[in-house]
PyMOL CGO cylinders between C-alpha atoms (Angstrom):
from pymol import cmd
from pymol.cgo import CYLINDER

trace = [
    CYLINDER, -58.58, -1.05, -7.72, -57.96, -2.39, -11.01, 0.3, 1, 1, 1, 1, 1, 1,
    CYLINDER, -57.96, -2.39, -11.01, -58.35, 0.97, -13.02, 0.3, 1, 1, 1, 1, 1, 1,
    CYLINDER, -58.35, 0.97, -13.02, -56.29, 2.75, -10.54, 0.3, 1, 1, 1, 1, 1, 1,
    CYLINDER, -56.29, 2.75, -10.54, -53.63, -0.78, -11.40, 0.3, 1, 1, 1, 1, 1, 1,
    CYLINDER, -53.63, -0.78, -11.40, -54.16, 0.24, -14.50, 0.3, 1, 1, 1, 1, 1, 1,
    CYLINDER, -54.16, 0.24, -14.50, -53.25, 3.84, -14.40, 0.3, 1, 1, 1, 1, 1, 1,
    CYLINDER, -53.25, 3.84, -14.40, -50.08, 3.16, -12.43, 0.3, 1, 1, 1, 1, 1, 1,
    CYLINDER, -50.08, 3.16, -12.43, -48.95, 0.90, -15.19, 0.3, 1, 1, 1, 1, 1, 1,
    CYLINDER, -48.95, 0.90, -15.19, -49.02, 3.12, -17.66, 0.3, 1, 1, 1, 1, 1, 1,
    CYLINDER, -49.02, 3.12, -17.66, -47.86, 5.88, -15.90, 0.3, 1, 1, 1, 1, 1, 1,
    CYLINDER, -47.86, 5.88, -15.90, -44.21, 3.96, -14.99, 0.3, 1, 1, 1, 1, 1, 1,
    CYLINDER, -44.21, 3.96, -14.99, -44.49, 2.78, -18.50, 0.3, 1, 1, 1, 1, 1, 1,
    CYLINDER, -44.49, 2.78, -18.50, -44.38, 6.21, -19.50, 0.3, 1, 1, 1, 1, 1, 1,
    CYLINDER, -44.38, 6.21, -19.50, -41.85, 7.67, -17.36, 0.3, 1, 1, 1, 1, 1, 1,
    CYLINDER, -41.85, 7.67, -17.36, -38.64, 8.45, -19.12, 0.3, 1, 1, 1, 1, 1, 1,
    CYLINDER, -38.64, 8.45, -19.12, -35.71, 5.92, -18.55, 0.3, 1, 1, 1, 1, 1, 1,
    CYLINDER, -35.71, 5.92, -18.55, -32.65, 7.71, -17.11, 0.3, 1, 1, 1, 1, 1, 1,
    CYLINDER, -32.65, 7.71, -17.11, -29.53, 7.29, -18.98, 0.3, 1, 1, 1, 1, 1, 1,
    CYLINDER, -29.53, 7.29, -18.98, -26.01, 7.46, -17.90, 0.3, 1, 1, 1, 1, 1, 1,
    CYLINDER, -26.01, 7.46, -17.90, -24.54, 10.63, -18.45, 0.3, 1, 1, 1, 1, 1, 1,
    CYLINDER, -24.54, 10.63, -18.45, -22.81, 11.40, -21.85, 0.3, 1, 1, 1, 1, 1, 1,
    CYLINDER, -22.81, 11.40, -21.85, -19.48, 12.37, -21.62, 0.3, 1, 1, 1, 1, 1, 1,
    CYLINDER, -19.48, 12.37, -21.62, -18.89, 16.05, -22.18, 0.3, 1, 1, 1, 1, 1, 1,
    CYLINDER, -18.89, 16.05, -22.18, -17.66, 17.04, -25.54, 0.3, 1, 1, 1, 1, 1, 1,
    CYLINDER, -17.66, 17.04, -25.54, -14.25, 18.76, -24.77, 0.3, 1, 1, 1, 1, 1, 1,
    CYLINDER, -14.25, 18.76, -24.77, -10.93, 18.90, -26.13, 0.3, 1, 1, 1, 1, 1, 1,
    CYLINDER, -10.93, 18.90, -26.13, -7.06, 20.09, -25.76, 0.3, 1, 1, 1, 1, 1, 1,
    CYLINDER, -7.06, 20.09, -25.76, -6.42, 21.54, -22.40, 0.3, 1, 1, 1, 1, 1, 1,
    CYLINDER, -6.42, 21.54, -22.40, -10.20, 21.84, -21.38, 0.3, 1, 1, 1, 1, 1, 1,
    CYLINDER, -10.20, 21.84, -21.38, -9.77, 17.98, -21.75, 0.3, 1, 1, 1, 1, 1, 1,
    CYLINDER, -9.77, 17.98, -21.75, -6.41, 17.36, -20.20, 0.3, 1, 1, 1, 1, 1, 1,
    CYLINDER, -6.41, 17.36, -20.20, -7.67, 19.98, -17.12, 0.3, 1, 1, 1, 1, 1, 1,
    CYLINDER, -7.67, 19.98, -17.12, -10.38, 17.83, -15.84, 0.3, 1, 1, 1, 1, 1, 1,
    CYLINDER, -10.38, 17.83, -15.84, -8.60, 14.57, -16.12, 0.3, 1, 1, 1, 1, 1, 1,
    CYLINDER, -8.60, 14.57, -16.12, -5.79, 15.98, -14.09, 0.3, 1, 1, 1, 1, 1, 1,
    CYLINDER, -5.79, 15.98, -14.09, -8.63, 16.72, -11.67, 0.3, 1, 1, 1, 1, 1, 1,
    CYLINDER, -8.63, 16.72, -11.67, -10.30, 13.72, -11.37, 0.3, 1, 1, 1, 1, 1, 1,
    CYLINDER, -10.30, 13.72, -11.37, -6.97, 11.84, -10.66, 0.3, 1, 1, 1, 1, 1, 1,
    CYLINDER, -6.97, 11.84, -10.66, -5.56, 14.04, -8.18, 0.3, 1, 1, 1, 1, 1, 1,
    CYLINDER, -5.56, 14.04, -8.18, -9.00, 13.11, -6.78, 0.3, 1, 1, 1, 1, 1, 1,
    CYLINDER, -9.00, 13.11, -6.78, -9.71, 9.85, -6.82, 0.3, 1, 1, 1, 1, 1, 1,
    CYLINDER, -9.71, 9.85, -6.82, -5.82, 9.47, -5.84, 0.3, 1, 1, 1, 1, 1, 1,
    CYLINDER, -5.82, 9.47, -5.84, -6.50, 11.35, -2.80, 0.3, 1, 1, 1, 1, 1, 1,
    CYLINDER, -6.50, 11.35, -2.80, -9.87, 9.86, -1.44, 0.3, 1, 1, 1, 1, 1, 1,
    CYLINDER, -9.87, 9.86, -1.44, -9.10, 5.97, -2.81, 0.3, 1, 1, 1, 1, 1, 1,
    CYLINDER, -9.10, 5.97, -2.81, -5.10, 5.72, -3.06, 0.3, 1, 1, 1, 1, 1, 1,
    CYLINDER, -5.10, 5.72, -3.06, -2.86, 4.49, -6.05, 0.3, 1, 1, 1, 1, 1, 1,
    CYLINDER, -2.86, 4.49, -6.05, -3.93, 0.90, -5.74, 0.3, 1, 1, 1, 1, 1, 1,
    CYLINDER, -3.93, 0.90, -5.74, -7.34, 1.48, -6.27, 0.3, 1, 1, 1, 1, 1, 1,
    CYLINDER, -7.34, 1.48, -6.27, -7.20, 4.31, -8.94, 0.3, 1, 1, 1, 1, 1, 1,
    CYLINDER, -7.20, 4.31, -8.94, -8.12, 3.11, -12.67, 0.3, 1, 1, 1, 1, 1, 1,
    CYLINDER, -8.12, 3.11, -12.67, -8.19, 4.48, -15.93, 0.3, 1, 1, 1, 1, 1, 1,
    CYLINDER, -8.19, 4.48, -15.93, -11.67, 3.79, -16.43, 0.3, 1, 1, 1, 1, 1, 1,
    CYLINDER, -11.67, 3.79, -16.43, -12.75, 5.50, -13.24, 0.3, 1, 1, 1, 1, 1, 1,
    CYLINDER, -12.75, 5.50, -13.24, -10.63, 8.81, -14.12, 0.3, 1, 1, 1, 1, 1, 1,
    CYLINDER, -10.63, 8.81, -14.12, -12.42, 8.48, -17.38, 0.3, 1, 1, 1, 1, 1, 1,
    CYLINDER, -12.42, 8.48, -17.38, -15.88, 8.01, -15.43, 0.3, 1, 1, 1, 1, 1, 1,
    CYLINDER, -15.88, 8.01, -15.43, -14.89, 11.10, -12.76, 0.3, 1, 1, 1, 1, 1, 1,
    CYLINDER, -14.89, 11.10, -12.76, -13.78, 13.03, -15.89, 0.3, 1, 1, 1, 1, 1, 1,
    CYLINDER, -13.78, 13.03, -15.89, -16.78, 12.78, -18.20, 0.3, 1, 1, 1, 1, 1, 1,
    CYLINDER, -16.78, 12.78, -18.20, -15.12, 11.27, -20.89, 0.3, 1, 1, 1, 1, 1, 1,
    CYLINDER, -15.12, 11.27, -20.89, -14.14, 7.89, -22.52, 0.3, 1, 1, 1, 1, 1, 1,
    CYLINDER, -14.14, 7.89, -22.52, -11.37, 5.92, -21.78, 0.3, 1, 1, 1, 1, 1, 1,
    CYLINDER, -11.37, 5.92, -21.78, -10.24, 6.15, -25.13, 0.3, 1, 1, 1, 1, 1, 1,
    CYLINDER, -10.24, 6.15, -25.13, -9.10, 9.78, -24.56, 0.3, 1, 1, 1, 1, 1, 1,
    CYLINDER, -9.10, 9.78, -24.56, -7.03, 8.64, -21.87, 0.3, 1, 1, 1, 1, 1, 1,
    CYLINDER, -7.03, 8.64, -21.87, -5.51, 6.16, -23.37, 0.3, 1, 1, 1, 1, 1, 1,
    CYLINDER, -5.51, 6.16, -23.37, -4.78, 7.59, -26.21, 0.3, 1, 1, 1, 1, 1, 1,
    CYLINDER, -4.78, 7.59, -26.21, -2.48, 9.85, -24.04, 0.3, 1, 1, 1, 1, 1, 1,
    CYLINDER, -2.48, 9.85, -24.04, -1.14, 7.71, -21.43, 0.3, 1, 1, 1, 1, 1, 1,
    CYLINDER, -1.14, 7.71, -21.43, -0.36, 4.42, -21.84, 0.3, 1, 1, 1, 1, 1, 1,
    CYLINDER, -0.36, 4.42, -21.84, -0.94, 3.48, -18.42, 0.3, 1, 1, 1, 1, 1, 1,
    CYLINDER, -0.94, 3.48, -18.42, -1.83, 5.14, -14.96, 0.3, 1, 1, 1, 1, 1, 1,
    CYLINDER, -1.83, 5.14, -14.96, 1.33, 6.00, -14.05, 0.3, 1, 1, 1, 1, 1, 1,
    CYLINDER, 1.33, 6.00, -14.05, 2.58, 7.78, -16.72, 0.3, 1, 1, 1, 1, 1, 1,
    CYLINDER, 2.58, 7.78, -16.72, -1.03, 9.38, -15.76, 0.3, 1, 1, 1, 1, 1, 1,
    CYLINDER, -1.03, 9.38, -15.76, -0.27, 10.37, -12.42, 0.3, 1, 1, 1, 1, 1, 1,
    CYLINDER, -0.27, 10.37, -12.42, 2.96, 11.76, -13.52, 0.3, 1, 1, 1, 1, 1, 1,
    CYLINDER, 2.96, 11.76, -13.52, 1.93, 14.29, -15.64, 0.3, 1, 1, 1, 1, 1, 1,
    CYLINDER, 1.93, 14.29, -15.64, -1.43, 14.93, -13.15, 0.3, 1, 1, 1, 1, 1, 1,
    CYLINDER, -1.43, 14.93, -13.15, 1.59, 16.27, -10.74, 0.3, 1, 1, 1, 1, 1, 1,
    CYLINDER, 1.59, 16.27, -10.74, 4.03, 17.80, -13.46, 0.3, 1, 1, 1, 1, 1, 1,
    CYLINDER, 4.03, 17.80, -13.46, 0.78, 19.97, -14.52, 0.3, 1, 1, 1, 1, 1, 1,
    CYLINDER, 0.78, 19.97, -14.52, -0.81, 20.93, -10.95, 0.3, 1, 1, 1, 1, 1, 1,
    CYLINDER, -0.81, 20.93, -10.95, 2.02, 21.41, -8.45, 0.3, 1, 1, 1, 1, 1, 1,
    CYLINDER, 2.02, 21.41, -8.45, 1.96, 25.01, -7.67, 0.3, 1, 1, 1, 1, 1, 1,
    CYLINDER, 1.96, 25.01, -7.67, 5.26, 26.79, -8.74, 0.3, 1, 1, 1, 1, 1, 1,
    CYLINDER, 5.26, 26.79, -8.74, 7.59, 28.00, -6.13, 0.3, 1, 1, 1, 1, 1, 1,
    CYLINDER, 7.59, 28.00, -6.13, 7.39, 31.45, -7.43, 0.3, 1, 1, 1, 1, 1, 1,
    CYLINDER, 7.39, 31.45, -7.43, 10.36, 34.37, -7.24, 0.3, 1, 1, 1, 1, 1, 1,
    CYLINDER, 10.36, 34.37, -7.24, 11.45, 34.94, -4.04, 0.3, 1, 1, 1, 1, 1, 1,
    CYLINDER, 11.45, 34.94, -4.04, 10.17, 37.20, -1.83, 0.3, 1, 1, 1, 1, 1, 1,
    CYLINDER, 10.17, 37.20, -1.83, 11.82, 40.44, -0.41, 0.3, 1, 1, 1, 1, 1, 1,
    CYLINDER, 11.82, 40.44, -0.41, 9.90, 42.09, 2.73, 0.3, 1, 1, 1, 1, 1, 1,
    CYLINDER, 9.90, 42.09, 2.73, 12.74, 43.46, 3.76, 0.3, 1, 1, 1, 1, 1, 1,
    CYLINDER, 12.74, 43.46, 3.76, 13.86, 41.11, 6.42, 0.3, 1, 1, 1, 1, 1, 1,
    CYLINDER, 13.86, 41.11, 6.42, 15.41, 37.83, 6.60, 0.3, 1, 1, 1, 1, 1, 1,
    CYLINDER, 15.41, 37.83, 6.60, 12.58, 36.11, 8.70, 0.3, 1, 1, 1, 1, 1, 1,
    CYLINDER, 12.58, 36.11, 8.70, 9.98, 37.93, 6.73, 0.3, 1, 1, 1, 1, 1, 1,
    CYLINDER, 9.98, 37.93, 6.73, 11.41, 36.11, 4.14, 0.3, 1, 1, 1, 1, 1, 1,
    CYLINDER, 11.41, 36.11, 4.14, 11.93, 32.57, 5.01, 0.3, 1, 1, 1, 1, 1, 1,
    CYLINDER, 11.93, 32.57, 5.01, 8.75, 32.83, 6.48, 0.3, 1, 1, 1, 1, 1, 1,
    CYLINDER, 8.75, 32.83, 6.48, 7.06, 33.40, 3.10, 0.3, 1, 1, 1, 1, 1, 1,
    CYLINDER, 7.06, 33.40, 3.10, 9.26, 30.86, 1.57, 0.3, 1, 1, 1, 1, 1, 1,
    CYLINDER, 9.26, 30.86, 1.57, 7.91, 27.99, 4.29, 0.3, 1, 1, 1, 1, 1, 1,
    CYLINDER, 7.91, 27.99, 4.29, 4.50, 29.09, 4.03, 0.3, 1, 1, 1, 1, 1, 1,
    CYLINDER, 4.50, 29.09, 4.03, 4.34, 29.00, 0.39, 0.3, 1, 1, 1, 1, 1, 1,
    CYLINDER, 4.34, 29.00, 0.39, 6.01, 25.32, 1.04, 0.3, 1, 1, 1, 1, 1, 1,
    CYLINDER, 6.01, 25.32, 1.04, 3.34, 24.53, 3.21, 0.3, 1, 1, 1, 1, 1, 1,
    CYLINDER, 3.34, 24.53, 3.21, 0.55, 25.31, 1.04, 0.3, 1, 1, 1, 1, 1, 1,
    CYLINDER, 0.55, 25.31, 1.04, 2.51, 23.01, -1.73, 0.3, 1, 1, 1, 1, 1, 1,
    CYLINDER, 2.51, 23.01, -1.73, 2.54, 19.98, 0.08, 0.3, 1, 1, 1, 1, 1, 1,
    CYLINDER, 2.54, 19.98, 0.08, -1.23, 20.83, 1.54, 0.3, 1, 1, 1, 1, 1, 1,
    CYLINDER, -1.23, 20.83, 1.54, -2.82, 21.63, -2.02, 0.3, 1, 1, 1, 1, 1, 1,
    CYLINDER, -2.82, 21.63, -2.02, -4.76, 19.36, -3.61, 0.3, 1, 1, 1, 1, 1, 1,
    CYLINDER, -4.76, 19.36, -3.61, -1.67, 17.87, -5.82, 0.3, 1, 1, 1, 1, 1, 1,
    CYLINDER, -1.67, 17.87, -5.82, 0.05, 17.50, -2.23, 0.3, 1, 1, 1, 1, 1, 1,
    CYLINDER, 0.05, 17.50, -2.23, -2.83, 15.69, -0.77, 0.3, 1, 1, 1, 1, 1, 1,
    CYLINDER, -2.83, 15.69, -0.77, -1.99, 13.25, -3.74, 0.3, 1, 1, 1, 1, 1, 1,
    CYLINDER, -1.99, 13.25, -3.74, 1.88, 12.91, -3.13, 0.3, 1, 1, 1, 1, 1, 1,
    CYLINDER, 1.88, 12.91, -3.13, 0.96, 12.35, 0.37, 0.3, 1, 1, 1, 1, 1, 1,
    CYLINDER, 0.96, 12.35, 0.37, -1.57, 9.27, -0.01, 0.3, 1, 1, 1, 1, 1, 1,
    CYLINDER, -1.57, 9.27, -0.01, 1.24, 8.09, -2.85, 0.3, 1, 1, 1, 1, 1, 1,
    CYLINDER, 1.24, 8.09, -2.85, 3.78, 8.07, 0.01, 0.3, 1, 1, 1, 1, 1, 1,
    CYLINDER, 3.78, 8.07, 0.01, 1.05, 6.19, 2.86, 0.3, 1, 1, 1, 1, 1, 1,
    CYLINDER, 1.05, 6.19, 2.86, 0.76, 3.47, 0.60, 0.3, 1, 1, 1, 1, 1, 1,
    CYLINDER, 0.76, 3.47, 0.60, 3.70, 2.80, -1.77, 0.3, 1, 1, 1, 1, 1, 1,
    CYLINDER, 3.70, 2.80, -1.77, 6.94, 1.64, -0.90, 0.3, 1, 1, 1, 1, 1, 1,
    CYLINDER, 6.94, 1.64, -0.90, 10.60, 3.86, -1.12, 0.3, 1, 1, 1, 1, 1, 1,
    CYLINDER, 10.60, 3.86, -1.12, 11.33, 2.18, -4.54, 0.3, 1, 1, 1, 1, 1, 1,
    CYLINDER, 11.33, 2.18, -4.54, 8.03, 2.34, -5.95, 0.3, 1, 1, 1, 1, 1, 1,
    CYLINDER, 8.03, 2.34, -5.95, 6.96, 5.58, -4.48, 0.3, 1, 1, 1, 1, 1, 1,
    CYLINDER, 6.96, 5.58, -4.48, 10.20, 7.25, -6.20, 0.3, 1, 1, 1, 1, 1, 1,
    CYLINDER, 10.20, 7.25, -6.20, 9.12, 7.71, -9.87, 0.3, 1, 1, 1, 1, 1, 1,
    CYLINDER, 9.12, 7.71, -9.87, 6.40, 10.43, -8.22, 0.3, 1, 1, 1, 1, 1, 1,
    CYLINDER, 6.40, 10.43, -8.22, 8.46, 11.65, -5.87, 0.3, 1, 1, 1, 1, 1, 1,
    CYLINDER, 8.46, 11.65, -5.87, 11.07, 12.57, -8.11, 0.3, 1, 1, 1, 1, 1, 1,
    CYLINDER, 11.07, 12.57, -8.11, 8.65, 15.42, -9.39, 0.3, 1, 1, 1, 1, 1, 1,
    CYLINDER, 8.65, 15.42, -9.39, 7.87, 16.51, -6.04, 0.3, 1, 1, 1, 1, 1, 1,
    CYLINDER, 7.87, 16.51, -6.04, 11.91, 17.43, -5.87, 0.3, 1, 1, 1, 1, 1, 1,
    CYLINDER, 11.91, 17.43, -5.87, 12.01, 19.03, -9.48, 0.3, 1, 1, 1, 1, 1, 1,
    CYLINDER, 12.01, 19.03, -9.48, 9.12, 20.44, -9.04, 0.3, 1, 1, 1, 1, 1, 1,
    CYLINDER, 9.12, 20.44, -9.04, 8.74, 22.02, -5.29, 0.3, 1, 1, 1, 1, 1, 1,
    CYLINDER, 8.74, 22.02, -5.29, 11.62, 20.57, -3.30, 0.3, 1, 1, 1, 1, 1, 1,
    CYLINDER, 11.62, 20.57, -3.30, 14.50, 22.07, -5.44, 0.3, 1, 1, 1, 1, 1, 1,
    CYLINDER, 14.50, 22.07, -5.44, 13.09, 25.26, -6.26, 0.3, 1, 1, 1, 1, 1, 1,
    CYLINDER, 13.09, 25.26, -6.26, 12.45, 26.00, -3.01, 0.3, 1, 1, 1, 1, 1, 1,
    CYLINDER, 12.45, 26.00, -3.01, 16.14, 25.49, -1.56, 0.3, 1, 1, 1, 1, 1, 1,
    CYLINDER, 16.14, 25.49, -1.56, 17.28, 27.35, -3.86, 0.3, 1, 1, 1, 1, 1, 1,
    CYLINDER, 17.28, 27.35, -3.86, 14.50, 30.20, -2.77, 0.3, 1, 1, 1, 1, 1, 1,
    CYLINDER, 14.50, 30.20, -2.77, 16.06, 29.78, 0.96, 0.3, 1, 1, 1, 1, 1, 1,
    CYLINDER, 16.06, 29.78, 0.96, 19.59, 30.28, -0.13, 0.3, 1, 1, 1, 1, 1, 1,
    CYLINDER, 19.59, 30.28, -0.13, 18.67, 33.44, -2.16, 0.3, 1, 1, 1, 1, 1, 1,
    CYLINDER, 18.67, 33.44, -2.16, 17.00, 34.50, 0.75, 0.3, 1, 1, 1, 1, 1, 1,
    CYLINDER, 17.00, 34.50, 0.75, 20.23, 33.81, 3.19, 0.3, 1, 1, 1, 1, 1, 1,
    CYLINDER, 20.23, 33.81, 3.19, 22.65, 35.50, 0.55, 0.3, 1, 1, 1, 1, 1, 1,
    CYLINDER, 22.65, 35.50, 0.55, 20.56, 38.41, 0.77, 0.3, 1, 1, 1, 1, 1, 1,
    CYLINDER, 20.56, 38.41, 0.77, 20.42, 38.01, 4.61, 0.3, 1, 1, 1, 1, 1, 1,
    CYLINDER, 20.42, 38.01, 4.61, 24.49, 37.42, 4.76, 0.3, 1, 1, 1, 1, 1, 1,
    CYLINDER, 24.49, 37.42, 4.76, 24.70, 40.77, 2.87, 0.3, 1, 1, 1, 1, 1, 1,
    CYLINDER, 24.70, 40.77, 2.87, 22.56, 42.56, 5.28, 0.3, 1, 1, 1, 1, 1, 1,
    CYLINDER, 22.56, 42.56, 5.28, 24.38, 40.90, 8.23, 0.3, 1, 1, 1, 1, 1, 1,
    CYLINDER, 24.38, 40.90, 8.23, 21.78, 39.31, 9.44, 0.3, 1, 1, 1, 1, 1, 1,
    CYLINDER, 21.78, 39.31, 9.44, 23.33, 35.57, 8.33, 0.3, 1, 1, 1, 1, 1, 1,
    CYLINDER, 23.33, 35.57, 8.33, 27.00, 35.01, 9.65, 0.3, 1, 1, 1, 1, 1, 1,
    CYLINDER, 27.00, 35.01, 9.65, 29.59, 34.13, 6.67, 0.3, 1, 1, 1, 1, 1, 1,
    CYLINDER, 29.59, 34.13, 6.67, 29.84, 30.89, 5.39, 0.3, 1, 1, 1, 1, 1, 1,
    CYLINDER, 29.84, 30.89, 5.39, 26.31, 29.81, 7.08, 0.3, 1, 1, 1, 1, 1, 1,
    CYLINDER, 26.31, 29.81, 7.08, 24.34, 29.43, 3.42, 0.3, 1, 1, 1, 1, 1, 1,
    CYLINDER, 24.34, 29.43, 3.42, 25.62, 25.55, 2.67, 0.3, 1, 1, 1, 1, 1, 1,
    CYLINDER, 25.62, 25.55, 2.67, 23.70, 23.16, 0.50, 0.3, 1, 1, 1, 1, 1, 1,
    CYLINDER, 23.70, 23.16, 0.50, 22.72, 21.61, 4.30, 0.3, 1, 1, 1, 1, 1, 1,
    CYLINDER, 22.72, 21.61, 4.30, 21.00, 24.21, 5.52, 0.3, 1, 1, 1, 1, 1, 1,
    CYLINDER, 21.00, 24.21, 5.52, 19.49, 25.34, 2.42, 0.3, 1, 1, 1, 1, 1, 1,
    CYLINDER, 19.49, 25.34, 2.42, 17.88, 21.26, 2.68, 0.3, 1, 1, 1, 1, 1, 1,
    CYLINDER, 17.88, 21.26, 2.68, 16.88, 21.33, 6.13, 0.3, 1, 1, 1, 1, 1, 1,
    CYLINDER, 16.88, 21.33, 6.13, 13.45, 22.80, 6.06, 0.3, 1, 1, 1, 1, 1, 1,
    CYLINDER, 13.45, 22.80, 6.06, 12.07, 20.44, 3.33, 0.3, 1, 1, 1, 1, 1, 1,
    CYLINDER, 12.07, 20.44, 3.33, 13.70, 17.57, 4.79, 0.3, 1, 1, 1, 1, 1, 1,
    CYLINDER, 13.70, 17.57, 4.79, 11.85, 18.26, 7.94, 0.3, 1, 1, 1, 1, 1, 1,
    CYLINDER, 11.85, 18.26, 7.94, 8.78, 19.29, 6.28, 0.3, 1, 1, 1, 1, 1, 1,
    CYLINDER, 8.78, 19.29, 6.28, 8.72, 15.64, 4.39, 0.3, 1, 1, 1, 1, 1, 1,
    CYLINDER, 8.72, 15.64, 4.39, 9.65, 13.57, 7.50, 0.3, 1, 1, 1, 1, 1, 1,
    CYLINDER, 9.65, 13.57, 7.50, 6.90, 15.32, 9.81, 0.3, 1, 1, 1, 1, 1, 1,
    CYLINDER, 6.90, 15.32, 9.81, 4.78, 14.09, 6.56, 0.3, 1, 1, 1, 1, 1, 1,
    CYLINDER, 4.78, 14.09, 6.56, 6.20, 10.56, 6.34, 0.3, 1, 1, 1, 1, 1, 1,
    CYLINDER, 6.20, 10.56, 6.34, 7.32, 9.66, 9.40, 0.3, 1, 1, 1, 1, 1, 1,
    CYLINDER, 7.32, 9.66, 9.40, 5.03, 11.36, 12.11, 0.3, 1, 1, 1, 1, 1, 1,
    CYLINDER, 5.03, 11.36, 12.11, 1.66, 11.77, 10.43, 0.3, 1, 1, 1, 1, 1, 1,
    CYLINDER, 1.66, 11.77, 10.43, 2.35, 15.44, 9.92, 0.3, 1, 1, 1, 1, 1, 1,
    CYLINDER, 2.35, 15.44, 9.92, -0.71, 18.27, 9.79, 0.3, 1, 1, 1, 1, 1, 1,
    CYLINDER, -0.71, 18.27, 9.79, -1.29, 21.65, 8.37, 0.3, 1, 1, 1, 1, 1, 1,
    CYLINDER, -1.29, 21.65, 8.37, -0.98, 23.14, 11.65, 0.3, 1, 1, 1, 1, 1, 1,
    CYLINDER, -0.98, 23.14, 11.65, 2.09, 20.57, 12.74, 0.3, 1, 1, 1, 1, 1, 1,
    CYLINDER, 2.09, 20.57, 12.74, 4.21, 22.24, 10.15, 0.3, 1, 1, 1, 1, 1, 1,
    CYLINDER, 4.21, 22.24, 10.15, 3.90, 25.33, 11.83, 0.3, 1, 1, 1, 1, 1, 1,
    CYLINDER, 3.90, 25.33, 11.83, 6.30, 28.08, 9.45, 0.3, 1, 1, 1, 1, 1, 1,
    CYLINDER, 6.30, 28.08, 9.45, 6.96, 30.26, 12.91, 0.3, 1, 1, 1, 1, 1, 1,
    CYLINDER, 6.96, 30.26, 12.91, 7.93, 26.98, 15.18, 0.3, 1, 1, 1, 1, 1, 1,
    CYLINDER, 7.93, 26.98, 15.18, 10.38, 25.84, 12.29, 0.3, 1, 1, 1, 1, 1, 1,
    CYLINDER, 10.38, 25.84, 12.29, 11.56, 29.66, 11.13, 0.3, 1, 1, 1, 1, 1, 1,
    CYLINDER, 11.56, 29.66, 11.13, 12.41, 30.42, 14.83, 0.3, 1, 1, 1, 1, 1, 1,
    CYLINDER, 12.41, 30.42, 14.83, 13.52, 27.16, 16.24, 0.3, 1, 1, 1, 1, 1, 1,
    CYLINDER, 13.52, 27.16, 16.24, 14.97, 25.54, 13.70, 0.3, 1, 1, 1, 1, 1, 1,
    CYLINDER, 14.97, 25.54, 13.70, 16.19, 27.97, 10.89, 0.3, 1, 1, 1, 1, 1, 1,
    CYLINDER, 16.19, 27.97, 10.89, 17.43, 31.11, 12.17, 0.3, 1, 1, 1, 1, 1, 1,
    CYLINDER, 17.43, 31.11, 12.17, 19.11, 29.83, 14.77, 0.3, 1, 1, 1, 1, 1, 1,
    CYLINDER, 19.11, 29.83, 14.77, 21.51, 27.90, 12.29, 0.3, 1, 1, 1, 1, 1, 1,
    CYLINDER, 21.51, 27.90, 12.29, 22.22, 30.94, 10.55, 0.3, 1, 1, 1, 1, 1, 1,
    CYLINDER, 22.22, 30.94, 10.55, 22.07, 33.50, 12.93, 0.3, 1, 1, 1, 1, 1, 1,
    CYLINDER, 22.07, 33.50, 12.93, 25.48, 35.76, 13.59, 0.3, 1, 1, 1, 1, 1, 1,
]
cmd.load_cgo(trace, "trace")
């Protein structure tokens, strides 16, 4: 017994001691790219309260130096985190019919507000307040919101000039009325990927506004 004592000792004596991993030696947008990530991550699965710059830093691989020495605090973080990953509305689309169109226009919102930056918005909204909450979701309008009313009124103009909108339907209104319901199903209701459903609100909500 005391020889094999003996053996064990030496053998945990010497085992290699694990060290915490170094941070990964990147710069410019290779940098910027993964700490983007890692707080549209964190934001998502812990919530603005609990997010830190030292654990984006940690869920990065990288010191918190780097972060600070771009963003003074985590909001100015999170703001550019959503500036740079909110998916672009895109041109719009043209398949030759008007709800072929809006469809693709609501789907592509859809995805938006279920992407990974969305997911973010989303737990932003849960827990701040209105006044609070605004700074972020400013960018969600600029960003997504705003570009894609102005996808739905290119899309009824070219509807109105195939007859398939009546005149004088395309109004800053009803160009607002999908996202506004898309964001209240989100805030209000506890809305899902398949509540948002781009048929339901194409067919019962949007065409018959604009139909002839």
């Amino acid at each position: 017994m005391p020889a094999e004592t003996d053996v064990a000792r030496r053998s945990v004596a010497a085992a290699p001691t694990r060290s915490p991993a170094a941070p990964l030696r990147r710069r410019g947008e290779a940098l910027e790219s993964a700490i983007f990530e890692a707080t549209l991550r964190l934001l998502t699965a812990d919530g603005y309260a609990r997010l830190t710059m030292e654990g984006v830093a940690a869920a990065a691989q990288t010191g918190k130096a780097a972060l600070y020495r771009r963003w003074p605090s985590k909001e100015e973080l999170v703001k550019d985190a959503l500036r740079a990953s909110l998916p672009p509305a895109g041109p719009a689309p043209d398949t030759g019919g008007l709800r072929g169109d809006l469809m693709e226009v609501v789907t592509r919102l859809r995805a938006a507000m279920f992407s990974e930056p969305g997911a973010a918005v989303r737990a932003i909204m849960g827990e701040l307040d209105q006044q609070r909450a605004h700074v972020f979701l400013t960018i969600v309008l600029e960003r997504v919101v705003q570009p894609t009313t102005a996808l739905i009124g290119e899309v009824l103009a070219r509807g109105a000039a195939r007859g398939e909108v009546r005149p004088g339907a395309v109004t800053p209104l009803v160009t607002d009325v999908v996202p506004a319901l898309m964001l209240y199903r989100i805030k209000t209701c506890g809305g899902t990927a398949v509540r948002l459903d781009p048929a339901a609100i194409v067919d019962e909500v949007l065409l018959p506004i604009v139909r002839p």
